[in-house]
Steps between C-alpha positions, in 0.01 A plus 500: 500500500593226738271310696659500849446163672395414864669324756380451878848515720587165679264426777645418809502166603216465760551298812340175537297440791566187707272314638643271745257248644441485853454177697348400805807456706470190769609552897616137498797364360574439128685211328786517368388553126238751588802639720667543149188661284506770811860577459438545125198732522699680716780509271230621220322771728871658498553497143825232528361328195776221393525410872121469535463306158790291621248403841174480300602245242713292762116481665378466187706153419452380845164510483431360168250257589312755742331744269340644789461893563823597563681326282278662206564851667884384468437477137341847468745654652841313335322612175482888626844441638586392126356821365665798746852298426416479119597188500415332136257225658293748664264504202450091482487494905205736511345335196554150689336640822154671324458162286586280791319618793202671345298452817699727682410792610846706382445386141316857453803679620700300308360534177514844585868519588535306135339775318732712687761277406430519116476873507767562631709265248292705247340181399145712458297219274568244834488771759125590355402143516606465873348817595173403343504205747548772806221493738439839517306542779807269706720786455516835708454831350882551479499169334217591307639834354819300418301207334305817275824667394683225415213296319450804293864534387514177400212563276663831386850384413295215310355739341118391611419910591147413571546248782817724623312773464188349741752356756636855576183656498429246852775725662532795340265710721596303813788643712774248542879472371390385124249722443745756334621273287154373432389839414810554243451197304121513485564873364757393277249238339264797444778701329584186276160423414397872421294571815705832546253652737511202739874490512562872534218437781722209667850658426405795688409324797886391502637855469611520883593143506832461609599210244329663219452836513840538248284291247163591465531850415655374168224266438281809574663726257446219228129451569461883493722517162269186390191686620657765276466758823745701421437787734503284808807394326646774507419588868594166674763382288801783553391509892663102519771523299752625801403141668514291222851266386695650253356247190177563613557888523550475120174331442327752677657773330399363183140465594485847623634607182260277305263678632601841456519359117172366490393846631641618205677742735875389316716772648386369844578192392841487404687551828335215637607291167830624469566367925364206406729484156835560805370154661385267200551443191205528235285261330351596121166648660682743762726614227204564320362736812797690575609555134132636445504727784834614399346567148157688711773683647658632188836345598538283117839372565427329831175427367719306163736288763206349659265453213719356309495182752137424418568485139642117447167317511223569192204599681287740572684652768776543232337609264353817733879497622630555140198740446665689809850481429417672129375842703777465748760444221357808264491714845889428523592654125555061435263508154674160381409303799169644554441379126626151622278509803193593295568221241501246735162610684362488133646138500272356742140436541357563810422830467314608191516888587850511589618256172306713286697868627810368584507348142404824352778678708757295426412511133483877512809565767692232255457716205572831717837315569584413161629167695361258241783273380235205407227734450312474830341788436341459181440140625309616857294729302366273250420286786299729693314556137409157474428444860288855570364566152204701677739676785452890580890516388467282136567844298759588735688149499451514076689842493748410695555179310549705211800712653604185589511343141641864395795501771626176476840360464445160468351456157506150475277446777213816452509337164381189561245642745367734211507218293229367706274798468203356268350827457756800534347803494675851406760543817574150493542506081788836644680270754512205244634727191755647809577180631592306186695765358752455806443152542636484085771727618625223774497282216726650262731587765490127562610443167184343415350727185287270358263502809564890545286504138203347628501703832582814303167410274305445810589863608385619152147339512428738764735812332172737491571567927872614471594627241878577630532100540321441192831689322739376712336128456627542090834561570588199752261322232764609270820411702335145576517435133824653480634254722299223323631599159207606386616785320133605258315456843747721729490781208144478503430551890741759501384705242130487715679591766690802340204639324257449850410831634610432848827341409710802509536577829580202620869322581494294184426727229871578417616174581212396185640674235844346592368122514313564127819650385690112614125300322604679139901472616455097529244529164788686353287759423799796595367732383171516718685369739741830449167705534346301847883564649477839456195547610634337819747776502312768468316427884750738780506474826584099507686362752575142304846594341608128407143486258636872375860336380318172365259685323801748276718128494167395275511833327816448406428164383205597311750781311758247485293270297382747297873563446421873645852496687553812578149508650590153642806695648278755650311231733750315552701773642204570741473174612847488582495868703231366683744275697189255569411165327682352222737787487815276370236401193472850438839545446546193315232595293604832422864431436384201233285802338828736495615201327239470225530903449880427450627668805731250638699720748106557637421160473882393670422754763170399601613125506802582684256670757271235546802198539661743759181653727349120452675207514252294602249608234404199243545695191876516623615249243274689229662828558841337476421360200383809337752713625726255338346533177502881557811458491571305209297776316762768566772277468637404825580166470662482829205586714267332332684175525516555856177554567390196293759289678365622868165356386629172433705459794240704772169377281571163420115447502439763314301504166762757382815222544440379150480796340784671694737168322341579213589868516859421636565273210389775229720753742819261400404451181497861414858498642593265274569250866368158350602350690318645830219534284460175386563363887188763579297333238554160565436558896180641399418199250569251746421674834106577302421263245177579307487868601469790224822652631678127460380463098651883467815388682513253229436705256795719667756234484436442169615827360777496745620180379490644126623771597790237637492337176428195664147373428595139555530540875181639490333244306680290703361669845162502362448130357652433942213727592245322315142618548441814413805549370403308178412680218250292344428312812407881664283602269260199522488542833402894432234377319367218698547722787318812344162253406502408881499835643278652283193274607617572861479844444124504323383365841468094365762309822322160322671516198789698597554231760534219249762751253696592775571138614568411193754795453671406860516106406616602138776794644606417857724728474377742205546827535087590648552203724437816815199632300336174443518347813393802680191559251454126596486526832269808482239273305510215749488717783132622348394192500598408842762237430701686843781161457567550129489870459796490809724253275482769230539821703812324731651441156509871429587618844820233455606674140681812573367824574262563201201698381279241692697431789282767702185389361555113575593567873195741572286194346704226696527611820098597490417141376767340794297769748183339339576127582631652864860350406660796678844365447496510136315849484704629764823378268332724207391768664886563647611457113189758352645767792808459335411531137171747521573795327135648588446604824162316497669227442746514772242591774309148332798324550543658871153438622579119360786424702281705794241242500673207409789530797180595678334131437813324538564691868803650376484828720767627491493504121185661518603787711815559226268545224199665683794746584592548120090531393420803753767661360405533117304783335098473417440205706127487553311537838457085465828386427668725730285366764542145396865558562480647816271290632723184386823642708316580814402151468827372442621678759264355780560156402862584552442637828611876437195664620590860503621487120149315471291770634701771333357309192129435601475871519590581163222237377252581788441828414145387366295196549324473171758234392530159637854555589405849651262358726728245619765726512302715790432212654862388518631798587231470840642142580877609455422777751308251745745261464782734629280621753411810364167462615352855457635542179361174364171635589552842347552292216188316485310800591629653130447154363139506594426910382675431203230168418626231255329284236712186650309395806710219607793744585281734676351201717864381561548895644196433699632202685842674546286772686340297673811375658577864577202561655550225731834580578357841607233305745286677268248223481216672341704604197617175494120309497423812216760407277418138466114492543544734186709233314236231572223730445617696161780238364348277220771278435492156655794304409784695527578476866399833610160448667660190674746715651259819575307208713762351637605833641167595607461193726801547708366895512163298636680216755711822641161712549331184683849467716483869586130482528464235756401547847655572789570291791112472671417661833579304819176281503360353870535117511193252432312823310346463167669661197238663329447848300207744459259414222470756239696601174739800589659564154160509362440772759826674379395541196142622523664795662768520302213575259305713634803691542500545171 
């Protein structure tokens, strides 16, 4: 608490006796000059000063010469004259006069009256050494009472207490005007130096004095509170406090209510607290009292307001403070800041009892809370392990540390800390096979399978503890090397999974037989792959109806394959009822089937369906391309020709262009129209030089043009073609060709490498000139010449559309991604969207131009495609994501915050991912940011509960709540949030603990602004400041403890 401080009120200002000397007066006549010393003694006797100095030094100068007796007394009494007018010589003229005439008999009088002097200029070091001239026994007792006093303040506002101290004991007990004020000071020196007895003794003496009766009785509450007598406190001090000023009215107060405290008697003591709270404002140490009598008293939430004021230092107040708050805080429903308080007792020293159970609390009131987003929990607990290996509670703090491992979220982290775990015995061996099974699980979703592997055969070294996860632990096995390629490894964890005993109840036992049926799909193995779909099949009850259509579209494959079309027909027609994914491939599919069973008004109508219900599907150009030859087969020239001619005019990118010329030209050359046909064929030659359908176009004009009769023009045509068009020329390029691609194709790129340069220096322009380059660039591109493989593949993506054009953009716009020259794979990524006829290959080509307008800031580009990838069939959970996550960042950086959020939401749905975890956090800043304070929070709140493997995101949430907190006033929540940052965040150099401390110590300088003092009470003038001796927080929190 505060240590009031003493003042004595203003004495009053004693009158000075005057002695005025009396001479022997003569019956005869005076001269003239002693005439004039008369006339100014008379002058002085009356108090008319200037006039009588005026006289006296007039005599003074006339009588220069004549130092006789009166002309001495002249001086004497100019010099007094000097001092009642205050004139600024009055000093040096009694100064003059004691060293002058030091044979006279008023130099004792006036060395007094220059101690006088001094002390009353407050000059104390020169009015002690003039006093100590005095001639004590000259004076009279009035004299001698003043000469005490005043000698013994001099000494006490020089701070010399033992020498003041003896000068007002000569007049303490001796009845005069001073000896009141004598009495006050000499019990004032007691009080400072500790002699409480004494002074209470002396101060009571002054209780029916006049000029100090309104200060003592504070001075004698002190002593009694210093005396620690708190019963006579209690009976003196209310019976004063009418009488007492207001300031010192709250003092009282308080030390009545001290008392009542120190009684331990806290109900008492709170109405005398609570006044004194209506008149001052509190330091640390009374918020301490009240808030703990508010918390004796059962009232927790008054008890929090003022407790939390004691809280901004780290001592061991604070830490019994924080102890306190904990209780009040759990009392009030408030788990999460009781688990705050509690951590931050356990954070300081001073108290070895109260760090060791407030550590173990918060550990166990953390885990209770499932508030662990950096694993405080499992962190605390291994602390207090480590710390109290032989405590009472060890088996209780290892159990809970196992429910801990068991119920976390934040794999990552209560991997690391099992990591550390020399010896794990059988629980911890549970947690460990639990927690790297999930951790895995983050890791795949993260699209990072290779690491998922090793976590997944971490969970398997302990399988023999759960034998559910064991099971499930084979078939994410089995999806990671899916997703790696691995095809022998995937088949084999999924068959262990399939066969384990405890596989078949779980989620992923259908879903099994479905991803073995796609291992022997990709192996071409169709028929077991047939066998695994069915299987898939034959599961009810399953609520994943895009997997159902998928799995009879790879039926039907498998049939189709095995030419089983009408079986082919059967899935297919499934697939397409189901109305789910793929279902224009279905059709597509089915009608090429009706085809191949020669049902071409099946095969038209299916086709004519599917262009129709689906113009945006990519097989659109396929089906009008079959349908076209559908109807060639039954004769109807006319539709077929328009069909082929809507491909080249709608398709112009299409592979189907040159085969639709070629088909158009055979069309007119059935009708005996040569002439169309040969202007088909020769658009085709020229328009796709070195393609299959340009040497059958050739072939085509030829018989048209013998047909014609005319073979000279097209011998003629053909020697202007050159190239391929040679006959002898063509068929060593064939040749040369052939011996090239047949080493590429046995695996050997070096010697292929060296053939198929030779073929493209030898045939420029021969009719593989596509082929070879491509296989060229393919070679280089293994050996990780990036600058020549792009010469090669940019030569094929320039050639019209051709059997490689799709190929050679996929591999170009990766390598351009590779070298980050965004332009350039942006460029081919826009061309591969355009050409894909796969829709793998068109979501490739989408997610390029995503990522490349995304590192060349091109937002709004991003936003257009994102748009376009959300909206296709079978995206997975991590490209979807990507996507969304890309447009809600375009949109912020565009400023369009409400079509931001709407995005964040879709990707912050979970906070495994990366761009999940951001996403959350985002969402909480957008809301902030627009003032939607509460909500932000809410946010955060989910953020937290949900946990996250990405602790920079969650730390970036913490600081954002921190804000909130603050804006709230709610202080505490505030200092929680980022004393858990710098206590729990690992991280050093990515700005987040710079921040957290940054924020935390303008939290502090605002607690030590609100903490300061009040104004001090009205203190009497000339009284030492001083405060009782003794250590009152210490006393604070012994009975805090014994408490309990």
């Amino acid at each position: 608490m505060r240590y009031r401080v003493l003042h004595a009120s203003l004495l009053t200002v004693f009158l000075f006796v005057t002695v005025v000397a009396v001479f022997s007066q003569k019956p005869h006549y005076f001269s003239t000059e002693e005439s004039q010393y008369r006339r100014a003694e008379d002058l002085y006797g009356k108090q008319k000063y200037t006039a009588a100095q005026k006289l006296f030094d007039d005599f003074i100068s006339k009588n220069k010469e004549n130092k006789d007796l009166l002309t001495v007394q002249a001086e004497y009494y100019a010099a007094k004259c000097a001092l009642f007018l205050f004139n600024n010589d009055a000093e040096y003229r009694l100064f003059a006069f004691i060293s002058n005439h030091p044979e006279s008999s008023l130099v004792k009088k006036a060395v007094f009256e220059m101690a006088l002097f001094q002390y009353q200029n407050k000059s104390y070091r020169k009015a002690i050494e003039y006093f100590n001239r005095v001639d004590v026994a000259s004076l009279n007792e009035q004299e001698t009472s003043e000469y005490y006093f005043k000698l013994g303040y001099s000494y006490f506002m020089r701070k010399d207490y033992d020498k003041a101290k003896l000068a007002f004991y000569e007049i303490k007990d001796i009845r005069s005007d001073y000896s009141s004020p004598a009495i006050y000071y000499y019990a004032h020196i007691a009080y400072v130096e500790g002699n409480y007895q004494t002074a209470l003794k002396e101060f009571r003496r002054l209780t029916e004095d006049e000029n100090f009766s309104s200060i003592v009785p504070y001075y004698i509450v002190q002593i009694l509170y210093l005396q620690k007598k708190y019963d006579k406190i209690i009976d003196y001090a209310p019976g004063i406090l009418e009488h007492a000023t207001p300031s010192r009215q709250a003092e009282i107060t308080w030390y009545v209510g001290d008392a009542w405290f120190k009684k331990k008697e806290y109900d008492k003591a709170l109405p005398y607290l609570e006044k004194y709270v209506e008149k001052k404002p509190l330091n640390r140490e009374e918020h301490y009292e009240l808030g703990y009598c508010y918390y004796k008293t059962e009232q927790y939430d008054l008890a929090v307001q003022h407790l939390t004021y004691v809280t901004g230092k780290k001592d061991k107040l604070a830490q019994n403070t924080y102890y306190l708050l904990a209780d009040c805080f759990l009392h009030l429903g408030d788990k999460k800041k009781a688990g705050f308080a509690f951590s931050s007792a356990a954070g300081m020293n001073f108290d070895p009892k109260i760090k060791e159970d407030a550590l173990f609390n918060y550990a166990k009131l953390t885990f209770e809370l499932s508030y662990s987003p950096f694993n405080e929990a499992i962190r605390a607990l291994k602390t207090y392990i480590e710390i109290y290996p032989y405590s009472k509670r060890i088996n209780e703090a290892y159990h809970y540390l196992v429910l801990a491992y068991l119920n976390t979220k934040n794999y990552k982290l209560a991997l690391e800390s099992l990591d550390q775990i020399k010896d794990k015995n059988d629980e911890i061996k549970k947690a460990y096979q639990k927690v790297a099974f999930y951790r895995a699980l983050e890791l795949l979703r993260s699209g990072d399978p290779d690491n998922a592997v090793i976590l997944l055969n971490k969970s398997l070294k302990y399988g023999i503890y759960n034998q559910v996860l064991r099971a499930r632990a084979w078939y994410w096995m089995g999806e990671s090397y899916y997703r790696m390629k691995d095809l022998r490894n995937a088949l084999d964890a999924y068959m262990k999974f399939i066969y384990s005993t405890s596989a078949v109840s779980q989620p992923e036992y259908p879903v099994a037989h479905y991803s073995t049926g796609y291992v022997y799909f990709n192996e071409k193995k169709y028929d077991l792959a047939s066998q695994w779909f069915r299987k898939y099949l034959s599961f009810t009850n399953q609520d994943k109806p895009a997997l159902i259509a998928d799995t009879y579209n790879r039926l039907g494959d498998c049939a189709f394959i095995k030419r089983n079309f009408k079986q082919a027909i059967a899935f297919y027609t499934k697939a397409y009822k189901s109305g789910k994914s793929n279902a224009d491939y279905a059709l597509y599919q089915r009608g090429f089937a009706y085809g191949l069973l020669k049902n071409q008004q099946a095969k038209i109508k299916d086709l004519s369906t599917l262009i129709q219900k689906f113009p945006d599907s990519n097989y659109l150009d396929n089906a009008l391309y079959e349908r076209g030859m559908a109807y060639l087969e039954i004769n109807d020239s006319k539709r077929a020709m328009k069909d082929l001619q809507e491909i080249i005019y709608s398709h112009q990118s299409s592979l189907y262009v040159p085969k639709a010329y070629l088909q158009i030209g055979l069309i007119y050359y059935n009708l005996n129209n040569y002439k169309e046909a040969i202007k088909n064929y020769k658009q085709l030659i020229e328009k796709y030089p070195g393609t299959s359908e340009a040497r059958d176009a050739l072939t085509g004009l030829k018989n048209v043009y013998v047909d014609m009769n005319d073979v000279e023009a097209y011998l003629a045509y053909a020697r202007e073609l050159g190239g391929f068009a040679n006959v002898s020329r063509t068929e060593e390029d064939s040749l040369m060709y052939i011996s090239g691609e047949n080493i590429y194709m046995k695996g050997d790129c070096d010697k292929a490498e060296d053939l198929l340069n030779r073929y493209i220096r030898r045939f420029p322009d021969g009719v593989f000139r596509i082929n070879a380059h491509f296989y060229l660039a393919e070679c280089l591109r293994k050996k990780g010449e990036t600058d020549e493989a792009l010469k090669h593949y940019g030569y094929v993506i320039r050639q019209p559309r051709n059997l490689f054009t799709e190929a050679a953009l996929m591999a170009s716009s990766a390598l351009y991604y590779e070298k980050k020259d965004y332009s350039s794979a942006l460029e081919d990524y826009v061309l591969l969207e355009k050409v894909a006829e796969r829709e793998k290959n068109i979501l490739i080509a989408r997610l390029g131009q995503l990522r490349c307008s995304w590192a060349l800031n091109n937002y709004r580009v991003v936003i257009t495609v994102a748009k376009e990838i959300v909206k296709m069939d079978n995206l997975t959970e991590e490209t979807a994501r990507e996507a969304w996550f890309k447009m809600a960042k375009a949109y912020q950086a565009l400023g369009d915050n409400e079509k931001a959020m709407e995005a964040f939401q879709k990707v912050a749905v979970e906070v495994s991912s990366l761009e999940g975890a951001e996403s959350k956090y985002r969402l909480a800043e957008l809301l902030y940011n627009m003032g939607r304070k509460d909500e932000a929070e809410k946010v955060i709140m989910k953020f937290i509960n949900m946990s996250t493997p990405h602790p920079y995101w969650m730390a970036k949430a913490f600081l954002l709540l921190s804000d909130i907190s603050l804006d709230k006033e709610d202080i505490l929540q505030a200092k929680y949030t980022l004393q858990s940052l710098l206590e729990y965040y690992k991280k050093t150099d990515d700005g987040i603990l710079t921040e957290a401390k940054e924020k935390l110590k303008d939290i502090k300088q605002f607690e030590q602004l609100m903490n300061a003092p009040g104004d001090s009470p009205e203190i009497p003038p000339d009284t030492i400041k001083t405060k009782p001796v003794g250590d009152s927080a210490c006393l604070f929190v012994k009975m805090m403890l014994k408490a309990g």
